[in-house]
N, CA and C atoms as an extended XYZ file, in Angstrom:
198
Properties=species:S:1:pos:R:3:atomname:S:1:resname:S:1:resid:I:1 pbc="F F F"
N        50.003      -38.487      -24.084 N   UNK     1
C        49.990      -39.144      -25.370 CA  UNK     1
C        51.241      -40.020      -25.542 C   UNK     1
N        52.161      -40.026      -24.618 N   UNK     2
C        53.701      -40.259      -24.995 CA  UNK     2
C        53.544      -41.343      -24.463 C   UNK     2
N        52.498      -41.858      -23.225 N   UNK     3
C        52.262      -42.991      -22.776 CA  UNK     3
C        51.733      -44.495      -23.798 C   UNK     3
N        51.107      -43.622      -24.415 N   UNK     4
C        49.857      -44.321      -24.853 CA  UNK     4
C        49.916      -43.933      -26.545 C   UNK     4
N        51.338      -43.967      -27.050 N   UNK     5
C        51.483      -44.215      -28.602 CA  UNK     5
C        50.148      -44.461      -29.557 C   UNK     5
N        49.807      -44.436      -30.296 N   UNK     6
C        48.827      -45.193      -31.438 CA  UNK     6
C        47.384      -44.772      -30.548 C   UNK     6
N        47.112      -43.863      -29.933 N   UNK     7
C        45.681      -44.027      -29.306 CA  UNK     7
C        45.126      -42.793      -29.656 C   UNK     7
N        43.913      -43.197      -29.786 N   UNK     8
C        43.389      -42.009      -29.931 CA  UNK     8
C        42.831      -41.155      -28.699 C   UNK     8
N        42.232      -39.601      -28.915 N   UNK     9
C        42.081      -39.297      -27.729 CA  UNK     9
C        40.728      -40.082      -26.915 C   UNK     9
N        39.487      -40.345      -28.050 N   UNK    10
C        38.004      -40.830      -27.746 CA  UNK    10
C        38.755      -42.036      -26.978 C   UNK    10
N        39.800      -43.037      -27.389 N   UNK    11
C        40.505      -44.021      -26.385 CA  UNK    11
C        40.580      -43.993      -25.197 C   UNK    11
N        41.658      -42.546      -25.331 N   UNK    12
C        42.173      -42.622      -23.911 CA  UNK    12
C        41.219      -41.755      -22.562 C   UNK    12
N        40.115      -41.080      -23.431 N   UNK    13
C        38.973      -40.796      -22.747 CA  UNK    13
C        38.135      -42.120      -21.712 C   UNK    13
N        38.201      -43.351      -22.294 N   UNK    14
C        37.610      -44.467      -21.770 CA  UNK    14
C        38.521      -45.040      -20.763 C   UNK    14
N        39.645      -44.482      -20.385 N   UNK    15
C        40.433      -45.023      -19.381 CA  UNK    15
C        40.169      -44.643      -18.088 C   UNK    15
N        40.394      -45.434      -16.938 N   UNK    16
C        40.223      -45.517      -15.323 CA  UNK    16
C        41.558      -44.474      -14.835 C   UNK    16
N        40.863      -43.633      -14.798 N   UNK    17
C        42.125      -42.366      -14.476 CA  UNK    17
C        42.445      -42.575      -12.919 C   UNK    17
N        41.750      -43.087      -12.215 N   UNK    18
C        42.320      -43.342      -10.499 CA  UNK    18
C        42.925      -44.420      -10.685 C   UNK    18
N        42.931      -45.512      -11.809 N   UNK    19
C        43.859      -46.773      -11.724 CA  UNK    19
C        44.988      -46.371      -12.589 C   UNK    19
N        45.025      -45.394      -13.373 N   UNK    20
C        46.168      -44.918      -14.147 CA  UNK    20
C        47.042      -44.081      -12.834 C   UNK    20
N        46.673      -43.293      -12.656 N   UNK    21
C        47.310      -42.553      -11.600 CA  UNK    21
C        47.724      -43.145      -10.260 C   UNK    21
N        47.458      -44.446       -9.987 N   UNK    22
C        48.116      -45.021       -8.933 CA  UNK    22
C        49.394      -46.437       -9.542 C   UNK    22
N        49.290      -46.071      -10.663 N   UNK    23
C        50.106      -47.183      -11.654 CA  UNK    23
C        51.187      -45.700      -11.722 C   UNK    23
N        51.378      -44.693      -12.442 N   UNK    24
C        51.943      -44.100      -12.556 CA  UNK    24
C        52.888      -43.983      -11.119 C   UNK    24
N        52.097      -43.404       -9.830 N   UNK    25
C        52.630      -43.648       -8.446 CA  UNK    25
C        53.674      -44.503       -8.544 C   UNK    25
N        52.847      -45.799       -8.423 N   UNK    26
C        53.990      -47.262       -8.616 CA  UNK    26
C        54.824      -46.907       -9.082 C   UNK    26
N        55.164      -46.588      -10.419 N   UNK    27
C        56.020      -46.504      -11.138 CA  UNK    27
C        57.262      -45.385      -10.991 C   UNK    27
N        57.122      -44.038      -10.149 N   UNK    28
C        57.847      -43.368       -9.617 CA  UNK    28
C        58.297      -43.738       -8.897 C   UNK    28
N        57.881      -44.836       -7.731 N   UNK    29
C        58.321      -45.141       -6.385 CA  UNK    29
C        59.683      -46.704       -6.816 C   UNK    29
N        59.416      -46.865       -7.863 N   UNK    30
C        59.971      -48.221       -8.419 CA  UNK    30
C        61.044      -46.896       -8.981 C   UNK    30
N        60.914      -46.513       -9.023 N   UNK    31
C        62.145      -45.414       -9.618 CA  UNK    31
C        63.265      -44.695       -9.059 C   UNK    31
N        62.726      -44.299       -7.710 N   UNK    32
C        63.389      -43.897       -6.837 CA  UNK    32
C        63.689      -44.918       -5.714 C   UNK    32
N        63.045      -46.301       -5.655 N   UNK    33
C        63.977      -47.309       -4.946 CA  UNK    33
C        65.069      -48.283       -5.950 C   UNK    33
N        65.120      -48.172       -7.117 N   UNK    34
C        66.066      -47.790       -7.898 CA  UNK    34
C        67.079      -47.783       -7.837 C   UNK    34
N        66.831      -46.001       -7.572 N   UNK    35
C        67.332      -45.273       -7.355 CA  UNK    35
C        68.219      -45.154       -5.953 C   UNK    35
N        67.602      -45.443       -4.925 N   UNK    36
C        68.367      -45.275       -3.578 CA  UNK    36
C        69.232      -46.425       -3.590 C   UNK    36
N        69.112      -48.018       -3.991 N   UNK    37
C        69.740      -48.985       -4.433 CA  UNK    37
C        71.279      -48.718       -4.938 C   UNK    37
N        70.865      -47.282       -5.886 N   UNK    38
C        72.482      -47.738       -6.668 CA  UNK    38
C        73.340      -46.282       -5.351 C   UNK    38
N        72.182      -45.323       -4.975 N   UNK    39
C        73.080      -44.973       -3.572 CA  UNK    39
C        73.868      -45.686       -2.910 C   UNK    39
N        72.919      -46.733       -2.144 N   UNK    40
C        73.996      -47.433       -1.285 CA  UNK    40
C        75.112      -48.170       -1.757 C   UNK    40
N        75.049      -48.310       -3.086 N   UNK    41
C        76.268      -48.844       -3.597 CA  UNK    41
C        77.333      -48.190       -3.592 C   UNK    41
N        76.954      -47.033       -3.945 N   UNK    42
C        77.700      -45.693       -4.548 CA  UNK    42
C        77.777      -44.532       -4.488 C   UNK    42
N        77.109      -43.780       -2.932 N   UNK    43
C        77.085      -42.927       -2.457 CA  UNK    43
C        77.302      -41.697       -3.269 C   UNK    43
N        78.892      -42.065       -3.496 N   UNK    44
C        79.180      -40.639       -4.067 CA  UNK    44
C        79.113      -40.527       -5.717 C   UNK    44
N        78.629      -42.069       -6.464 N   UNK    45
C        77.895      -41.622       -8.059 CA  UNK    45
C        76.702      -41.142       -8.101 C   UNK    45
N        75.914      -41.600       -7.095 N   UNK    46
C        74.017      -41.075       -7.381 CA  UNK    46
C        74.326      -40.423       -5.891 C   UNK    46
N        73.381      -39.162       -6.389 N   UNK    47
C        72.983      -38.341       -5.410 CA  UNK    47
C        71.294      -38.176       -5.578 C   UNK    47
N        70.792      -38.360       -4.625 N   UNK    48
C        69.218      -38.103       -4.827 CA  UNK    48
C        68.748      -36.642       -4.225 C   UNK    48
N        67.792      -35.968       -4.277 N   UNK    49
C        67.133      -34.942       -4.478 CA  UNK    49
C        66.452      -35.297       -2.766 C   UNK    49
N        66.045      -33.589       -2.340 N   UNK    50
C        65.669      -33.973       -0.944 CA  UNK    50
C        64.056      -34.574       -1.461 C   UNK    50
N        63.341      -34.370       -1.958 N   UNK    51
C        61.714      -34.815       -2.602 CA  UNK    51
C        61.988      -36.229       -2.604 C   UNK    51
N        63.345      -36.969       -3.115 N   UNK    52
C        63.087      -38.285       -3.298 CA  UNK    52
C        64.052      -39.161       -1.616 C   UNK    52
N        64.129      -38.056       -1.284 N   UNK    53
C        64.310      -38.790        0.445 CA  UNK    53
C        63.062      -38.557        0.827 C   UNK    53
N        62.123      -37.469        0.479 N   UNK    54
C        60.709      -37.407        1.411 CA  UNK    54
C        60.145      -38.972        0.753 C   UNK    54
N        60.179      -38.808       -0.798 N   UNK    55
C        59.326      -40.488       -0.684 CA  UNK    55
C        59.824      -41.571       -0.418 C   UNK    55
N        60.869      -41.549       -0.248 N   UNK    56
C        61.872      -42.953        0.653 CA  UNK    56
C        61.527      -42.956        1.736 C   UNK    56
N        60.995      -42.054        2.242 N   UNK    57
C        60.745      -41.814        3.884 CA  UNK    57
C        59.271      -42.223        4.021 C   UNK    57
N        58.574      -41.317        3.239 N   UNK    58
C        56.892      -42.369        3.426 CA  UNK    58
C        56.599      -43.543        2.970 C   UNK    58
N        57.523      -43.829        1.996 N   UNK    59
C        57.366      -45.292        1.534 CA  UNK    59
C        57.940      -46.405        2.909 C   UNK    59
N        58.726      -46.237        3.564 N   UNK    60
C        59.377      -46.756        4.553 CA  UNK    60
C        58.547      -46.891        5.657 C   UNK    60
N        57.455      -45.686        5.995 N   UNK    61
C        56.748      -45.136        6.897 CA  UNK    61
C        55.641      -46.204        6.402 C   UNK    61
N        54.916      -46.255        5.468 N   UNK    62
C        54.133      -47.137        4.500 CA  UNK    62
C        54.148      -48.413        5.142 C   UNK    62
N        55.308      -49.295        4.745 N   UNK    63
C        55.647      -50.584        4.980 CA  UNK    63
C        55.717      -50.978        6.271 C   UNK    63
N        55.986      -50.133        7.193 N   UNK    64
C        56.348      -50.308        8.933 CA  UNK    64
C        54.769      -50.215        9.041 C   UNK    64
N        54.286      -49.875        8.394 N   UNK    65
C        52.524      -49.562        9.433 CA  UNK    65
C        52.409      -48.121       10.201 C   UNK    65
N        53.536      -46.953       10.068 N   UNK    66
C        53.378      -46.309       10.925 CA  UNK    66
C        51.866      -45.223        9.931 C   UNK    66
């Protein structure tokens, strides 16, 4: 509901839940490259979580084609 302010539920019943849920995806992965961004700046201000090296790692894996 926190997404989707002012809606009702019969609304958000009519929504494409496999296109919501791969927008959401997006939107984590835009989060944690971000995120690894202000790492390499700053190693020792951001520390990331081992979960968000696993998706740095398939996202990487992703883009190479492997």
């Amino acid at each position: 509901m926190r997404r989707f302010p002012g809606r009702t539920l019969e609304e958000l019943d009519q929504i494409d839940i496999g296109r919501f849920m791969r927008a959401v995806q997006a939107e984590r992965m835009e989060s944690v490259e971000e995120r690894r961004k202000a790492y390499l700046k700053d190693s020792k201000a951001t520390k990331l979580t081992d979960a968000e090296w696993e998706q740095i790692d398939y996202h990487e894996r992703l883009l190479s084609g492997e």
